[in-house]
C-alpha positions as CSV (number, residue, x, y, z in Angstrom):
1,X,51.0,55.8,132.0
2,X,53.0,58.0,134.3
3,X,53.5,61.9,133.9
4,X,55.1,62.0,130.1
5,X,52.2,63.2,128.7
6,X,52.1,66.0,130.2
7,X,55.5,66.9,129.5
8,X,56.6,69.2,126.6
9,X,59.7,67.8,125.7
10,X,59.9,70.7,122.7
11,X,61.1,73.0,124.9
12,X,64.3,70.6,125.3
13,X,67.6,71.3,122.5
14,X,68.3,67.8,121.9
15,X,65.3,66.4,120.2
16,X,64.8,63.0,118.5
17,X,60.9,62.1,116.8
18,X,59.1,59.6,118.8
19,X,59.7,57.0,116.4
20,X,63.7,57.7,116.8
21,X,63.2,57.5,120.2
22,X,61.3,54.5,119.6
23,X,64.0,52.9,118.0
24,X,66.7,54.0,120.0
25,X,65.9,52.7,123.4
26,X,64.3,49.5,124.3
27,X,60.8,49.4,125.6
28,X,61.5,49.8,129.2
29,X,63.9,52.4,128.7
30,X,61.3,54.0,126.6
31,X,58.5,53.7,129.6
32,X,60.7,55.4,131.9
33,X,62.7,58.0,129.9
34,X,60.0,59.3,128.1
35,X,56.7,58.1,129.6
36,X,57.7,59.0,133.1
37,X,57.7,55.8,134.7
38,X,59.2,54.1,137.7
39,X,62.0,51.6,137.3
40,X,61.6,48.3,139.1
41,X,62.8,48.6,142.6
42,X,66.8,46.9,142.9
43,X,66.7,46.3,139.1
44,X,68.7,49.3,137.9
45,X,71.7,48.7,135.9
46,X,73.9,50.8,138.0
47,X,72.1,50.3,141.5
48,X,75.8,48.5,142.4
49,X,78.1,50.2,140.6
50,X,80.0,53.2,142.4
51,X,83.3,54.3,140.7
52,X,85.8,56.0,142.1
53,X,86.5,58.6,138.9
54,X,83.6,59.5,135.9
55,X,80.1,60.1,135.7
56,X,77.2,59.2,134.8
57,X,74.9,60.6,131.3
58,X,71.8,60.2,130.6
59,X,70.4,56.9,128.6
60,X,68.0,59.3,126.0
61,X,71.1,62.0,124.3
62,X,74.4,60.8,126.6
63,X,74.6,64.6,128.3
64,X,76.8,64.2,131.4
65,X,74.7,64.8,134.5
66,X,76.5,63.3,137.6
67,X,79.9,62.9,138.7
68,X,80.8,59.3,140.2
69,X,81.6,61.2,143.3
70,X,77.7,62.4,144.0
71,X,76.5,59.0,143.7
72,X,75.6,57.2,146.9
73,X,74.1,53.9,148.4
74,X,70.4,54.2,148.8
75,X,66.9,52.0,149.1
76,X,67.1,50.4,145.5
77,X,67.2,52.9,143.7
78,X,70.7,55.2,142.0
79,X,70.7,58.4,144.5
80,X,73.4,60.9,144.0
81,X,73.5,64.5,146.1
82,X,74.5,66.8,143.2
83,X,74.7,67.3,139.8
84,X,76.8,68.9,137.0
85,X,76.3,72.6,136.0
86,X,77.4,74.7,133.0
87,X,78.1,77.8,134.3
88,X,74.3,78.8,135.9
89,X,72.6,76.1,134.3
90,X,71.9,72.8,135.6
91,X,72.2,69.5,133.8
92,X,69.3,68.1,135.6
93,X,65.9,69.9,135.9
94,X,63.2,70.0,138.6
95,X,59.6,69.5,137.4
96,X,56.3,69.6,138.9
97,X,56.3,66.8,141.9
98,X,60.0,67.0,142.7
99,X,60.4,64.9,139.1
100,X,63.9,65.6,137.9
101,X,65.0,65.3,134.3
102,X,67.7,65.9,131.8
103,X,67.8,69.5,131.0
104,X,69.4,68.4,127.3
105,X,66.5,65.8,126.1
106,X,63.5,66.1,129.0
107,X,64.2,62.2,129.6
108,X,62.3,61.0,133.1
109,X,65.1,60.4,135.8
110,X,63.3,60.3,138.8
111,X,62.4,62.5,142.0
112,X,64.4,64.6,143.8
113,X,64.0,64.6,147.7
114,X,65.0,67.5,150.3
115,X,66.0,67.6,153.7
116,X,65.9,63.8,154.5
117,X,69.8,64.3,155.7
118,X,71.5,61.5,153.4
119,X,73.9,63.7,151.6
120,X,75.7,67.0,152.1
121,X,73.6,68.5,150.3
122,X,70.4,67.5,151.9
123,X,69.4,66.4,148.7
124,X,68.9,62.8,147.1
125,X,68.1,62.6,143.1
């Protein structure tokens, strides 16, 4: 199993049991949101898709977390350079290893990367 399990997802406001979670996503969704693991390489729903106006939410609780705009082509994987804010507070969090996640439900997004010069940002999510 990846990292999940040593993640406390209580400390998150938008909670769900783990059989709710269970039920609400399928089991790959599931493995990745809230077990931390890695989704196949090329095999992401979105990995094509870049719209011109929107965003895009998180699978686990549907809180907004990047505008359409951040989103940009990468190796397989979504990448996007930046992510919403509410005033001082980030929709996406940065755990231990450069793992970020949704700051609304603790769902597994990914990694974060710095200074690897693919975004104005110098960041790649």
């Amino acid at each position: 199993m990846g990292m999940g399990h040593s993640v406390d997802f209580s400390v998150y406001p938008y909670q769900l049991s783990d059989a709710e979670w269970k039920s609400k996503l399928n089991s790959t969704e599931y493995k990745i949101l809230r077990e931390c693991g890695t989704e196949a390489y090329g095999k992401g729903e979105y990995c094509s898709f870049f719209p011109k106006s929107g965003y895009f939410k998180c699978k686990g609780c549907e809180f907004p977390l990047y505008s359409s705009q951040s989103k940009f082509q990468d190796c397989g994987w979504d990448a996007y350079s930046t992510c919403f804010y509410t005033g001082e507070k980030s929709h996406v969090g940065l755990r231990e290893h450069g793992e970020v996640c949704c700051n609304n439900c603790g769902s597994h997004l990914g990694h974060c990367f710095f200074g690897e010069r693919k975004s104005k940002t110098n960041e790649r999510h």
